[in-house]
N, C-alpha and C positions, 0 to 999 in steps of 0.2 A: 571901702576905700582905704589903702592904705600910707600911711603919712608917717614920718619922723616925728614924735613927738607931737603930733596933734588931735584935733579933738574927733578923728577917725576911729575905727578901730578897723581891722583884716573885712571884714564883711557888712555893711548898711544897706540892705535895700539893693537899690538900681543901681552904686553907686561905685565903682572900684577905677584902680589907680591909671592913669592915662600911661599908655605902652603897656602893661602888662594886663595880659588876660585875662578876662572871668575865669575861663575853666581852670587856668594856674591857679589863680587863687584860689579855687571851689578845693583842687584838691591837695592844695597844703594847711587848708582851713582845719582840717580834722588830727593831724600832727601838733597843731598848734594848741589847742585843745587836750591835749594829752598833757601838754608840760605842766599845768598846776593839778590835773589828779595823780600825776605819777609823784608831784611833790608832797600833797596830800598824803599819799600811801609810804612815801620814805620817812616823814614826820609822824606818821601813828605807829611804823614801828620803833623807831627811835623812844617815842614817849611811853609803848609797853617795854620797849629793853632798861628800861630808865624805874619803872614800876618795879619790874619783876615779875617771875611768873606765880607769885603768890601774891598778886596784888588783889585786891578788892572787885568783886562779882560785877558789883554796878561800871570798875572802870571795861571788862572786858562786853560789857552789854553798849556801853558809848560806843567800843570801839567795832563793834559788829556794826552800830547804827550807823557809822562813821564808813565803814568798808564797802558797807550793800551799794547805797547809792553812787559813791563812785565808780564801783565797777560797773553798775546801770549805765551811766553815763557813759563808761569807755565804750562801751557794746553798741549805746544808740550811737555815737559820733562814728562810727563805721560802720553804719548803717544807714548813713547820714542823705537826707536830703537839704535844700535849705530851706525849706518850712522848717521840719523838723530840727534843725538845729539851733535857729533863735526861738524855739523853747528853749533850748540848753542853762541860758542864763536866768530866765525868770522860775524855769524848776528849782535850779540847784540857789537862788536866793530863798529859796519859799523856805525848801528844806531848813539852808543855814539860820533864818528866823527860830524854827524849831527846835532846831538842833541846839540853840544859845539858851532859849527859853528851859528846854527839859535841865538841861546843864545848871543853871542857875538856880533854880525849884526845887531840883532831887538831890545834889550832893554839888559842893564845890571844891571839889580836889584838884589840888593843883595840876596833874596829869591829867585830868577830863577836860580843866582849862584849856592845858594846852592845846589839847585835839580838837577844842571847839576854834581856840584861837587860831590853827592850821587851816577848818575847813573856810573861815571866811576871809582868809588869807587867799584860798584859792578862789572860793566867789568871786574878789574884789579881780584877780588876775582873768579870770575867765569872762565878767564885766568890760575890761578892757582890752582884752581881745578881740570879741565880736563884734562890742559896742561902742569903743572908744575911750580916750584917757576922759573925758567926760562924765559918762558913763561909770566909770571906773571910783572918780573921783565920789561921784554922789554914791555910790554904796556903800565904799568908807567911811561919809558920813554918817548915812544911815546907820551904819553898824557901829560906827562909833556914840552916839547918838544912843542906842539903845541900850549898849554896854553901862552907860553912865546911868541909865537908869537902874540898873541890876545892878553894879559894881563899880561908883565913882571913883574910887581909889585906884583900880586900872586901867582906864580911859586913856592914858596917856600911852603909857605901854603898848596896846590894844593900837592906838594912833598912828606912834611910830612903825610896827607891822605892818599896818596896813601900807603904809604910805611907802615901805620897804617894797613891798608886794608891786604896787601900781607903778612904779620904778622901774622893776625889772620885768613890767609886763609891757612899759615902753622902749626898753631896751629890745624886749625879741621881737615887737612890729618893726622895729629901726632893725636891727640887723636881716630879718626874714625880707623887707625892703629892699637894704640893697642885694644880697643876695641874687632875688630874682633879678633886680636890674642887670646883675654882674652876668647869670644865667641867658638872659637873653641878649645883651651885647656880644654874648661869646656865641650862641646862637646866628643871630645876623650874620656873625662876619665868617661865620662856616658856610651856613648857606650862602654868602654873596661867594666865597671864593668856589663853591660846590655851585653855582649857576655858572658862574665862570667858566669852569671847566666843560660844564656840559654843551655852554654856545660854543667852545674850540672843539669838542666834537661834535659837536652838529655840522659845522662849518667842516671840517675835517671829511666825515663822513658823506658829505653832500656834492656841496660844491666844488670843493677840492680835489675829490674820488672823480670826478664828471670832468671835469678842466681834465686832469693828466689822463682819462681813458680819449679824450679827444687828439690827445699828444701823440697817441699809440699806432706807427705806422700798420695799416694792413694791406696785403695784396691788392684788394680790390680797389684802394686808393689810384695803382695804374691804370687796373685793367678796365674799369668801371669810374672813373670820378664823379658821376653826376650822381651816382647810385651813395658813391661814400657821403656826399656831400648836402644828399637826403639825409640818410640816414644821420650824420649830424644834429642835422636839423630837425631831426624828428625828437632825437637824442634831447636836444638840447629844450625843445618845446615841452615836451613829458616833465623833466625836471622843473623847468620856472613854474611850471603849475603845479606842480605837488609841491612848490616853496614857498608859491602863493595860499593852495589854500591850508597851508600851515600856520603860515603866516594872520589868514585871514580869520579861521574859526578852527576850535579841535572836533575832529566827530566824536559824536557822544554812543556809538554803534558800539559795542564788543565785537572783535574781530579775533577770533580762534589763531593757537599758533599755524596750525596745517594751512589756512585760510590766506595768511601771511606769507606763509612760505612758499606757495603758491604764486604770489601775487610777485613775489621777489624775483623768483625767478621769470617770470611774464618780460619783469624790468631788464635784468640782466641779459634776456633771449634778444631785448631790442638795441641792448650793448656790445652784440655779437658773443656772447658766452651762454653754452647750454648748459644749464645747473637742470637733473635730473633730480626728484624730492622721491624719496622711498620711505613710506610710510609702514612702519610694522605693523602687523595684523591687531585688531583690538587695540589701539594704540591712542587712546583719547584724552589728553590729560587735561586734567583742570588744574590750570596756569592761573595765578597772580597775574594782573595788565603789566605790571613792571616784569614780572618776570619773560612774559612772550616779547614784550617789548625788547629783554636785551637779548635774548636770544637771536629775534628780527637782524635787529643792528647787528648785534656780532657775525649775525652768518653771512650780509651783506657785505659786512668790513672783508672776510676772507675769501668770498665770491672774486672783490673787486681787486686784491692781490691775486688772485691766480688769475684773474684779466690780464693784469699788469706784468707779472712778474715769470708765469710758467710756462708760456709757450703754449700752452694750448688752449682750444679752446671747450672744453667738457669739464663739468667737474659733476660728482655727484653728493645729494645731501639729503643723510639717512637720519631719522628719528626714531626711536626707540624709547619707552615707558621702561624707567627701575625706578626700584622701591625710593619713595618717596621724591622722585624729582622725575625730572626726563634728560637724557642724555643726549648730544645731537653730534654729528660728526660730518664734516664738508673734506672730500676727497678729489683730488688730482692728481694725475699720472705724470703732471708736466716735468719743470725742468727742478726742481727742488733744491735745495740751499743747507748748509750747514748751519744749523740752530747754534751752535758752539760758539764759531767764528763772525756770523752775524750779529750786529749791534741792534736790538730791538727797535722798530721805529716805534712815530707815534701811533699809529693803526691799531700793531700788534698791542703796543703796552696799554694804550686807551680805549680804544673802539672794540678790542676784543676782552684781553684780562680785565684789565679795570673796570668793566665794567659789566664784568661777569661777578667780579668779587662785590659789588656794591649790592648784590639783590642775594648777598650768600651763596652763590656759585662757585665757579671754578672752572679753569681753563686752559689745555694743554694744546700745546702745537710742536708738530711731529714730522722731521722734513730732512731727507738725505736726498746729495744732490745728486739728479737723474733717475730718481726711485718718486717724486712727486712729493705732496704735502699731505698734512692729515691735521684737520683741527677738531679737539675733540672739546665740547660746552655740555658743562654737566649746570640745569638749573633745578633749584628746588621749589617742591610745588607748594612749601608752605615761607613764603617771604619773611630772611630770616636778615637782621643786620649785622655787618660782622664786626668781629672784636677789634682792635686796635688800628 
């Protein structure tokens, strides 16, 4: 659990910070972890630049004994499970035990002091990291404690370190703290406006596309009314149930693109528009659900304007396999438009680009008037997010 100053530390058991997730913390747990061996390692070369390189055999055998297990320890922390990581602290106290004892027995130079006095400097910070300022606290005693027994004279000194250490090892829970808070408030509120957007395209794409193809006078509204007034109704029956069972459960089915587009066009044939699917030969990709997904929607979005908009009623929609994506392209002969001089609406800029770029895609539309439209959707088959 992690806490401002209290008797937490990043990792206890079962126990982590309300609003922010285990796996957040599982994997900033091992960065954290790093900041007192990488301290460790800045302070034993500082104390051999300090020596010299003709210092004393025994200082550079400390400083090997002092190097091995840290670098041990970086290798197990990213390799890290969480069993395996609360050993991390009751190892690396066992060692510092040792490592104080041999220092004290075999030579006490003040550059050996200091490398012993570094490693339990970082003990005491890696104690309160995974353990808590608790935690943290009683090591420094302990360590301090035992120092007085080897060396009363520097107990104090020894004191003031440690408790230097335990400091700033509640300063990086407190700031690694808010942080994350800061990371997922900024989170939330992407995702609430990024849900946002997506219900104005659903809405857009649905209901809104179905109302204004209702608007859309056809011949047979004279010649035939009872026939158009079916077909309304059938129209309008088809949809409230595919909004119901949207609304009611998601299928758990995988549904192929070809499968879809298929099915798309089924909808469209009952909206009085023929979308012929021309499938290239060997042409099988294996899509990302997001990615079939925006392809679906976008070919609908410009199915549903060339409803609207071309005068006719054919269009064709060819799919084609290239290197690493699939390309798709929806074709009419209708009445077409100048891309220049037209204002993009919401359809083209949402329902088709935007949300071609969301899954790493990409999306052109291709239209002189009297020569028909061309929408070309290029999706990639390995679901990529984009930059900026």
């Amino acid at each position: 659990m992690l806490m401002l100053g209290g008797g937490v530390g990043i990792l206890t058991g079962r126990h982590q910070v309300p609003g922010i997730p285990a796996r957040l913390v599982q994997t900033t747990l091992p960065r954290l972890v790093l900041v007192p061996l990488v301290f460790r390692l800045v302070m034993l070369v500082q104390a051999l630049l300090s020596a010299g390189l003709d210092g004393p055999s025994v200082l550079w055998a400390f400083a090997l004994m002092h190097l091995v297990p840290n670098v041990a320890e970086a290798v197990w922390v990213f390799r890290w499970s969480p069993a395996g990581t609360r050993m991390v602290p009751v190892a690396d106290a066992g060692f510092a035990v040792l490592f104080v004892l041999a220092a004290a027995l075999i030579s006490p130079d003040l550059a050996i002091t200091s490398i012993t006095w570094t490693h339990l400097m970082g003990t005491v910070m890696i104690w309160a990291l995974l353990r808590g300022a608790l935690a943290g606290s009683l090591v420094a005693g302990v360590a301090v404690a035992l120092n007085t027994l080897l060396d009363p004279a520097s107990s104090l000194g020894l004191f003031l370190a440690l408790a230097t250490a335990l400091v700033a090892s509640l300063a990086i829970v407190g700031l690694v703290g808010a942080s994350m808070r800061f990371a997922l408030g900024f989170g939330e509120q992407q995702g609430r406006a990024a849900e946002r957007e997506r219900h104005r395209r659903d809405v857009h794409d649905t209901v809104l596309q179905v109302m204004e193809s209702f608007a859309i006078p056809a011949p047979a509204d004279e010649l035939d009314p009872a026939a158009s007034l079916d077909r309304l109704r059938r129209t309008a029956r088809a949809q409230a149930m595919r909004i119901r069972i949207s609304l009611e459960h998601e299928s758990t089915e995988r549904i192929g693109l070809h499968q879809r587009l298929r099915l798309l066009a089924a909808e469209m044939a009952a909206e009085g528009l023929r979308a012929e699917v021309v499938i290239q030969d060997d042409c099988a990709p294996e899509l990302p659900e997001e990615a079939a997904m925006a392809l679906h929607d976008s070919v609908r979005e410009a199915l549903r304007n060339t409803l609207k908009h071309s005068g006719t009623r054919r269009a064709v929609v060819s799919v084609e396999e290239i290197g690493g994506g699939v390309s798709l392209t929806v074709r009419d002969h209708g009445a077409g438009f100048d891309v220049g001089d037209r204002r993009r609406g919401f359809g083209l800029e949402n329902s088709i680009i935007a949300r071609m770029a969301e899954i790493g895609g990409f999306a052109r539309i291709e239209s002189t008037p009297g020569l028909g439209t061309r929408v070309v959707l290029l999706a990639p088959s390995v679901l990529r997010v984009p930059v900026g």
